[in-house]
MIDO-400644 format. One record per residue (C-alpha): x, y, z; residue in one letter; residue number from 1. Coordinates in steps of 0.05 Angstrom, whole numbers, plus 5000, padded with zeros to 4 digits. Example, Ala and Ser with C-alpha at 12.3 -4.5 7.8 and 13.67 -1.06 7.14 Angstrom:
BEGIN
5246,4910,5156,A,1
5273,4979,5143,S,2
// end
This chain:
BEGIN
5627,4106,8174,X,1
5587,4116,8243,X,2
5560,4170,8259,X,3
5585,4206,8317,X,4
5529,4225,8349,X,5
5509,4149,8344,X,6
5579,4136,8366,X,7
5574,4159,8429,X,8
5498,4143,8445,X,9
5522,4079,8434,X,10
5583,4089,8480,X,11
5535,4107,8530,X,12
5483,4055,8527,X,13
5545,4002,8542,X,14
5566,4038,8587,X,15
5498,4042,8633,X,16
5490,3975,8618,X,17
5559,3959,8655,X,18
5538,3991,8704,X,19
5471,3970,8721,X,20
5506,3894,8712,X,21
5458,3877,8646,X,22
5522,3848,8612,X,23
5537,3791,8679,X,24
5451,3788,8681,X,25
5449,3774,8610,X,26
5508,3718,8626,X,27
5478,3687,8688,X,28
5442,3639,8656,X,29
5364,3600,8667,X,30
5388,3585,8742,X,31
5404,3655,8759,X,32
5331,3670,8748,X,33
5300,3625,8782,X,34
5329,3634,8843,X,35
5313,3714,8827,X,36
5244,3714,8814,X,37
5226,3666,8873,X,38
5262,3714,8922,X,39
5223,3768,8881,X,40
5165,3727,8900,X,41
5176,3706,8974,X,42
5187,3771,8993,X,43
5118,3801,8955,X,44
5092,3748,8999,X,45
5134,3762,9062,X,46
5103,3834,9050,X,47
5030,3830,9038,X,48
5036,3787,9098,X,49
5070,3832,9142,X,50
5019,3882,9129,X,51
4962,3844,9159,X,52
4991,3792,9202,X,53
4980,3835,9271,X,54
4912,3857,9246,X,55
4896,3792,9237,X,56
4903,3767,9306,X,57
4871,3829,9328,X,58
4812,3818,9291,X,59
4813,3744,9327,X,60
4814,3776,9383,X,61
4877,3768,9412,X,62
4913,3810,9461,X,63
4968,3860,9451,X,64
5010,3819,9489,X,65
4992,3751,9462,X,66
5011,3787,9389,X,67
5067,3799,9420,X,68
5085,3735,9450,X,69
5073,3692,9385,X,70
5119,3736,9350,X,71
5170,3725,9399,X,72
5163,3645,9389,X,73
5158,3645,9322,X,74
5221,3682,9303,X,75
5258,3635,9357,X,76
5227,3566,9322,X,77
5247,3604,9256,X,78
5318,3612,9276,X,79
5319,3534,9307,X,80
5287,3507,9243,X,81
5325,3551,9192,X,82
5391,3533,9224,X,83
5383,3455,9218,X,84
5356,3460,9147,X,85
5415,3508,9132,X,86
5470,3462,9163,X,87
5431,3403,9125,X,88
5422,3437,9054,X,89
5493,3417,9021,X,90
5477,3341,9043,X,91
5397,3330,9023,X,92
5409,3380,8963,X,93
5391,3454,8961,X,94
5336,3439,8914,X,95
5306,3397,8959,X,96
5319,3440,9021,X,97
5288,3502,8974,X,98
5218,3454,8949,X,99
5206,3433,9025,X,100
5218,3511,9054,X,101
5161,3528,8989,X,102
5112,3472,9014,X,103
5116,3491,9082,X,104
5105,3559,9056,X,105
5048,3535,9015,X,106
5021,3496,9080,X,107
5024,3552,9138,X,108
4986,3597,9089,X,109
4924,3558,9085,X,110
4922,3539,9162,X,111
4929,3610,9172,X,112
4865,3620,9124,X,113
4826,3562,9150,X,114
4847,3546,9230,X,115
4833,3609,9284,X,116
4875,3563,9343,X,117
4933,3601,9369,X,118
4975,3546,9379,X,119
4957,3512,9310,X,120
4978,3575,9280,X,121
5037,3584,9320,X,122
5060,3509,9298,X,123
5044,3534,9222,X,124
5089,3606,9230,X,125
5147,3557,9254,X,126
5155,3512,9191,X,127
5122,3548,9152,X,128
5162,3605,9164,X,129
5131,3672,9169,X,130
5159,3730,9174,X,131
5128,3778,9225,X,132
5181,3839,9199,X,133
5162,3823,9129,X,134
5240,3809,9121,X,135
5274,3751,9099,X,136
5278,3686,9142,X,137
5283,3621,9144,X,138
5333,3581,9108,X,139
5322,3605,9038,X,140
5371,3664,9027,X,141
5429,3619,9062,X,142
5420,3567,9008,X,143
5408,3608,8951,X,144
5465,3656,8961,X,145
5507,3591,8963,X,146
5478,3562,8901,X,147
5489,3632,8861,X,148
5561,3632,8885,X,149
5575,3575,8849,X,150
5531,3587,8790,X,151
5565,3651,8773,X,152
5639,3674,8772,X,153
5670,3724,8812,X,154
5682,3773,8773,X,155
5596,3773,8758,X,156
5578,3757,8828,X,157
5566,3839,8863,X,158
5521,3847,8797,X,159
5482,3779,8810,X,160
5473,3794,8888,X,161
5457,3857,8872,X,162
5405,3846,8834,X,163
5378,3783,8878,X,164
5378,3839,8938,X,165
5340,3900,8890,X,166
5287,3844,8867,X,167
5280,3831,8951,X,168
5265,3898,8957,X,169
5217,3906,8902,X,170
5178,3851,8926,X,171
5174,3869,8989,X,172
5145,3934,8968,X,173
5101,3908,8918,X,174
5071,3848,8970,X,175
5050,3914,9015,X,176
5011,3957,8960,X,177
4977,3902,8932,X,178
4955,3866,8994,X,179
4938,3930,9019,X,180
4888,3950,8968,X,181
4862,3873,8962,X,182
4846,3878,9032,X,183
4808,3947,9023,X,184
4771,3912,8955,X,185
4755,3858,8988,X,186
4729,3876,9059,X,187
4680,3924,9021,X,188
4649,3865,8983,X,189
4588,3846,9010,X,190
4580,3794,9065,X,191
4662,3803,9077,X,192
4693,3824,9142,X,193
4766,3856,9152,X,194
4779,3774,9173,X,195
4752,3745,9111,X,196
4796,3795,9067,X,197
4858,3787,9118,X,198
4850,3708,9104,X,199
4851,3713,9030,X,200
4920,3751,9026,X,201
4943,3678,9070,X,202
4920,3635,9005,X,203
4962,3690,8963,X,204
5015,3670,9010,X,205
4998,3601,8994,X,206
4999,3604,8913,X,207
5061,3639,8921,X,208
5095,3579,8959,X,209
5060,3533,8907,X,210
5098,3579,8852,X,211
5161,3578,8887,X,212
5171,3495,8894,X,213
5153,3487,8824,X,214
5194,3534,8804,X,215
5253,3501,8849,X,216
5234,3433,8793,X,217
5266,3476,8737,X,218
5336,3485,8774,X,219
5391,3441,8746,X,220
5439,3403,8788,X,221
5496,3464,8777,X,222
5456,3490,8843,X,223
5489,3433,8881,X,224
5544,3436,8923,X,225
5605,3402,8872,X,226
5662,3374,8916,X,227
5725,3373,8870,X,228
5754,3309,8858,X,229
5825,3283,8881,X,230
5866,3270,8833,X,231
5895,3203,8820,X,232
5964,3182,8828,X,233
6002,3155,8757,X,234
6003,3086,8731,X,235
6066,3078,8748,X,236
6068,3095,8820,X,237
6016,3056,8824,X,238
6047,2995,8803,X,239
6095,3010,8840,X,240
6063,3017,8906,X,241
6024,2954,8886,X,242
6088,2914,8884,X,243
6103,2926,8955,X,244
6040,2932,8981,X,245
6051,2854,9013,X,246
6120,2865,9038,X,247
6099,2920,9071,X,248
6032,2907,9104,X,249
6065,2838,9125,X,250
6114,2877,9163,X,251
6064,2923,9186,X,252
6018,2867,9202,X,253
6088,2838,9247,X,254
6118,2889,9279,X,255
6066,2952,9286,X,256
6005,2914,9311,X,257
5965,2983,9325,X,258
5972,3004,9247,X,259
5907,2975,9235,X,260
5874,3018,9302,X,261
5916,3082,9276,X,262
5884,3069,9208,X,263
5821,3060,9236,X,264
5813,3121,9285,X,265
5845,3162,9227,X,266
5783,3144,9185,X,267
5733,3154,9234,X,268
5760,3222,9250,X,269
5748,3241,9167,X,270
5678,3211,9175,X,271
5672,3258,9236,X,272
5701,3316,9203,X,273
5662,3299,9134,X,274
5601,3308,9181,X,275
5615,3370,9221,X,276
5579,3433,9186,X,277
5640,3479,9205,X,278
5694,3432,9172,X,279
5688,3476,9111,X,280
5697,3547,9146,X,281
5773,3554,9160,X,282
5794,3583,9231,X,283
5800,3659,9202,X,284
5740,3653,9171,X,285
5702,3630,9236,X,286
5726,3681,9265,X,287
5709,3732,9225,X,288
5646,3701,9226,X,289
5628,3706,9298,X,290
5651,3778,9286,X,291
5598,3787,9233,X,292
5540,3750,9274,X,293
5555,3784,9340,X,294
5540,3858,9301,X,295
5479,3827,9269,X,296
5453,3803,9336,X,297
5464,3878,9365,X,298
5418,3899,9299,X,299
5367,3845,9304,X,300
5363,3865,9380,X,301
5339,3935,9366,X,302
5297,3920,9306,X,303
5269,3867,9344,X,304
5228,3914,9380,X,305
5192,3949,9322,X,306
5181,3887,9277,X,307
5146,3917,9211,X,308
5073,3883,9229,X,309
5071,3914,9297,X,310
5089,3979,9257,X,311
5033,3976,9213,X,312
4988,3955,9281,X,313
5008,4022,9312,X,314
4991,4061,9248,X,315
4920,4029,9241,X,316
4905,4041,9319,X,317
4926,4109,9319,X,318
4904,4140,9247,X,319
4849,4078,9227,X,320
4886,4082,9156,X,321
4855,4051,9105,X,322
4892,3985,9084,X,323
4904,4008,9013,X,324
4937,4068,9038,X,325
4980,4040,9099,X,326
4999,3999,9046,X,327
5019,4049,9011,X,328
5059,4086,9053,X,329
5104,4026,9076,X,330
5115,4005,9007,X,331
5133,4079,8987,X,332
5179,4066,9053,X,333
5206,4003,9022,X,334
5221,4033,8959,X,335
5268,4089,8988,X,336
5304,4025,9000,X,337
5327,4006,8931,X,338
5377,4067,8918,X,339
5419,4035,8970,X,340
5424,3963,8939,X,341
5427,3982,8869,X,342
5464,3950,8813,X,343
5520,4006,8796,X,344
5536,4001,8877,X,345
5592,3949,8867,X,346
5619,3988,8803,X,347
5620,4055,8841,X,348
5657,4016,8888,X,349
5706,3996,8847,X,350
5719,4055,8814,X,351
5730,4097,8876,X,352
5777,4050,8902,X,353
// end
């Protein structure tokens, strides 16, 4: 007979595993994963980057307001190129959609280490898609949030999301400490300058796209958009139909001579609809939609202003910080983060409703 003690340990231990989402995690399967650790991983590198990116044109020496300006450009490019490659992902393939956004990744990182042109590098930031607020962009976290809606059910799906959103934040926070304190190792090597070490955390930035696309090879095809099939009509009808099909397209043929346009127009206006990128969002949901993106604009407008690498500028101007420890205190900022996207979130929700 069980112990009691053990009883309830073990009532305990099932129960914070519920709640952290460990059961669904444990469920999720080799997919799930994947698409985890390489958001775990874009966002260390969306981080590290962050951290240097506006000390690394200063150190070019660029202009406050030419930091400013590129910025500017390259979150509009982001948004233009993101948006086709979104619209585009369920008919190339997410997989492919996810291995090109890693290569260009993998490419903007080493023109950013090699090339010193502003306009090369502004090109690069564009489809290679850096982030300048160290948050996510570009068209990855559209596609992959698709993909892990259809790789897991919805009763598992707050635990999954959660989960892809804490591993985000971890990254993030991570990419800051340790391309902080790379920077500060490396600048003090002999025959390095603050732009040599600011230059290495871009190849980092490169491996890490490297990493992600071929990581993307090991996804399966249940990452794919599946349209459900129509089912087909019996046998019999069929037949059936098939028996009169003459009679009646003779007739049709004789007395409705614009059948054949009506049938026509009808089937261009499914190949029009089978190409529009909103034929799959119903009317409510559009709405809802514009509801949604309207209050994100408003949120994007004011954080616009601050973007996390002009942050970390203003902190090295004013208090000439070392790297290790700006890095520091942004990823101890970062961290403070996680409370609010934890696991149990969607199970305390639950529960309180």
């Amino acid at each position: 007979m069980a112990n009691p003690s053990q009883t309830r340990l073990r009532n305990a231990g099932s129960w914070i595993a519920r709640e952290l989402g460990l059961h669904t995690m444990h469920r999720a399967g080799r997919d799930v994963y994947i698409i985890i650790l390489t958001r775990y991983l874009r966002m260390y590198a969306y981080g590290s980057v962050a951290l240097v990116l506006a000390l690394y044109f200063r150190a070019q020496g660029l202009s406050d307001s030419q930091i400013g300006f590129f910025m500017t450009l390259t979150l509009l490019g982001d948004v233009v190129v993101s948006l086709l490659l979104t619209l585009v992902a369920d008919h190339m393939g997410r997989r492919r959609i996810l291995m090109l956004g890693a290569l260009g990744m993998a490419a903007s990182g080493a023109v950013f280490a090699l090339c010193g042109r502003y306009w090369v590098l502004l090109a690069a930031a564009v489809v290679g898609v850096v982030s300048p607020s160290g948050n996510e962009i570009g068209p990855f976290r559209a596609v992959e949030e698709s993909a892990l809606a259809g790789l897991v059910g919805e009763e598992g799906r707050a635990d999954v999301f959660t989960w892809y959103v804490a591993f985000a934040v971890l990254g993030t926070s991570t990419g800051l400490i340790v391309g902080g304190q790379a920077v500060d190792a490396l600048s003090a090597r002999q025959g390095w300058t603050d732009l040599d070490a600011y230059r290495a955390v871009f190849w980092i930035y490169t491996a890490v796209g490297l990493v992600k696309a071929v990581s993307t090879l090991a996804l399966s095809q249940k990452c794919e958009q599946h349209t459900p099939s129509t089912p087909s009509k019996p046998d019999r009808l069929s037949s059936e139909e098939g028996e009169t099909e003459p009679l009646l397209s003779a007739a049709d043929d004789d007395t409705h001579p614009a059948a054949t346009s009506n049938v026509a127009s009808s089937a261009e206006g499914k190949h029009e609809k089978r190409w529009n990128p909103f034929a799959s969002i119903s009317p409510k949901s559009r709405a809802i939609l514009f509801k949604l993106c309207s209050l994100f604009f408003l949120d994007s407008l004011g954080s616009g202003m601050v973007p996390f690498s002009l942050i970390n500028y203003y902190l090295d101007r004013k208090f000439s910080l070392p790297k290790g420890k700006l890095g520091g205190i942004m990823s101890a900022t970062w961290s403070v983060l996680i409370p609010y996207v934890a696991p149990p979130l969607p199970h305390a929700a639950s529960a309180s409703c």
